[in-house]
Every structure is written in structure tokens, then in C-alpha cells.
C-alpha positions in Angstrom: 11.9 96.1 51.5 8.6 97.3 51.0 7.0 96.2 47.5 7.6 99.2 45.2 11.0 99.7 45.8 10.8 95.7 44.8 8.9 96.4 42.0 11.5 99.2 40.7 14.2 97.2 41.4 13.4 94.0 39.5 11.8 96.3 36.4 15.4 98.7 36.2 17.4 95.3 36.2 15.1 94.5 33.3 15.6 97.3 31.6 19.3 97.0 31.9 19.5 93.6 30.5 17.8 95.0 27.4 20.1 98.0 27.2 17.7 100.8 27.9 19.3 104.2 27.1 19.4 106.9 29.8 17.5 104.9 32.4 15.9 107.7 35.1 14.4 106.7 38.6 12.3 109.1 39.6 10.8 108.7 43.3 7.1 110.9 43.3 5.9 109.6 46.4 6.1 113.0 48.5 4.2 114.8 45.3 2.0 112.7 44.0 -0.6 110.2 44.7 -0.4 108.8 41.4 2.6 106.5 42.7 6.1 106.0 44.2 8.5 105.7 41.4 8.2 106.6 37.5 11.1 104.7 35.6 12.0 106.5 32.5 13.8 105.2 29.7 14.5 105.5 25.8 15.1 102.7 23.0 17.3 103.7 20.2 14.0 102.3 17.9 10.7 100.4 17.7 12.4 96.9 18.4 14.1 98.2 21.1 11.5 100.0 23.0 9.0 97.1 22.6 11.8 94.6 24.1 12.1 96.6 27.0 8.3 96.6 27.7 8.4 92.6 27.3 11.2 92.1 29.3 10.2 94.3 32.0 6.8 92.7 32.1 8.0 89.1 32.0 10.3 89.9 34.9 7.6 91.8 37.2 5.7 88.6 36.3 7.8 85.9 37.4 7.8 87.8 40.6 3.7 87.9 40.7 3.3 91.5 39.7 0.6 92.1 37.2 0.5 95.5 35.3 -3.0 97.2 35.7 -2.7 98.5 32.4 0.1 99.2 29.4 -0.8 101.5 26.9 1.0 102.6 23.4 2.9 99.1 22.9 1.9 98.7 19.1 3.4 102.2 17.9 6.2 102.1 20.3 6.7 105.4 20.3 5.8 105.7 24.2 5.1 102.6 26.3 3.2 103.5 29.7 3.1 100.4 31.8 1.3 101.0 35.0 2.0 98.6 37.7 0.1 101.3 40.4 3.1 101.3 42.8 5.4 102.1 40.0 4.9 103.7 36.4 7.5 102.8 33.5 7.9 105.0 30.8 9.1 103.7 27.7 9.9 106.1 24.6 11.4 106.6 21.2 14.3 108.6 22.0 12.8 111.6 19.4 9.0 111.0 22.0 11.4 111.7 25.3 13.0 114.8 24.5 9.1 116.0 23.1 7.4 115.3 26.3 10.3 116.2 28.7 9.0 114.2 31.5 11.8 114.9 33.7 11.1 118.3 33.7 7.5 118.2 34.5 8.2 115.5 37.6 12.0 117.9 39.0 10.0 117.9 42.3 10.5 114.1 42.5 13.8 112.7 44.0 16.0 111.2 41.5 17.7 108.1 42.6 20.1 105.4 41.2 19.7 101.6 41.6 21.7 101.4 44.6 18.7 103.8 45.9 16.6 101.1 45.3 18.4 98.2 47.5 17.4 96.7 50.7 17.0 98.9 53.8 
């Protein structure tokens, strides 16, 4: 399995165990350069969102992968956490509608978890 679709894996499993709300997997790799997957979720509030972050960056650690950089944490009302391969997006459910991600990436292919297992 090559080692984003590892990385996505192991960070949508954390963001299940945390109950993130309308989890979206969002493979970019044929239009952008930026990375291969954005992982988009919502928290129903501030706890929630910054639970997901720190169980999806205690996970990616155990497995040795170190974010570059995670942005927006102490308002919580978008966490970026940029792990180069991958990009997790993290948002008050009132921030996700705003920005509408989804829409601005439609040229991606959206995939599910079992996208995401071994080849």
C-alpha cells in the first residue's frame, strides 16, 4: 500500500473513533500537486473538533507520521492538519457549509474507506 493511502486510512479510522460528522475522502492527486487525499470532516462543537485533531495526530504518530504543520487548533473553528501526502480538514459544522470545500475540490474523486484498503 503506498504511504498515503496508509496515511488516510489510519487518520479516517481516527476520525471515526471520535465520531466525526459527515467524514469526506477526497482523492486530488490527478488535480493537484498540493497532495493525494484531503479528509474532510465536521464536529458538532469546539470539543469535538479539537478531539478529532488529537486523535488523528496521536494515531498518524504511533505510526511515525509527523504533521508538517496544523493550523487553527485553538479556535477550532477549522483545523488544517497537513501531513504533505494527505490534508485533514477539520471544521465547525457552521465553518464547513461557509467554505464549501467540497465544491471547490468536485474534480477530485470521492472515495469511501474501503477505497482506501490494501491493493
Amino acid at each position: 500500500m503506498n504511504q498515503s493511502k496508509q496515511m488516510a486510512r489510519i487518520a479516517v479510522k481516527a476520525l471515526e473513533e471520535k465520531k466525526a460528522l459527515d467524514l469526506k475522502i477526497i482523492d486530488i492527486s490527478d488535480v493537484s500537486v498540493v497532495a493525494d487525499y484531503f479528509i474532510i470532516v465536521s464536529g458538532s462543537n469546539r470539543n469535538q473538533v479539537q478531539a478529532l485533531a488529537d486523535n488523528a495526530e496521536e494515531m498518524l504518530g504511533k505510526e511515525g507520521f509527523e504533521p508538517k504543520q496544523i493550523e487553527g487548533y485553538r479556535f477550532a473553528n477549522w483545523i488544517l492538519m497537513d501531513y504533505r501526502d494527505i490534508i485533514i480538514h477539520i471544521f465547525s459544522e457552521e465553518d464547513r457549509l461557509f467554505y464549501d470545500l467540497e465544491r471547490i475540490w468536485r474534480d477530485g474523486k470521492t472515495l469511501s474507506l474501503e477505497d482506501l484498503q490494501e491493493d
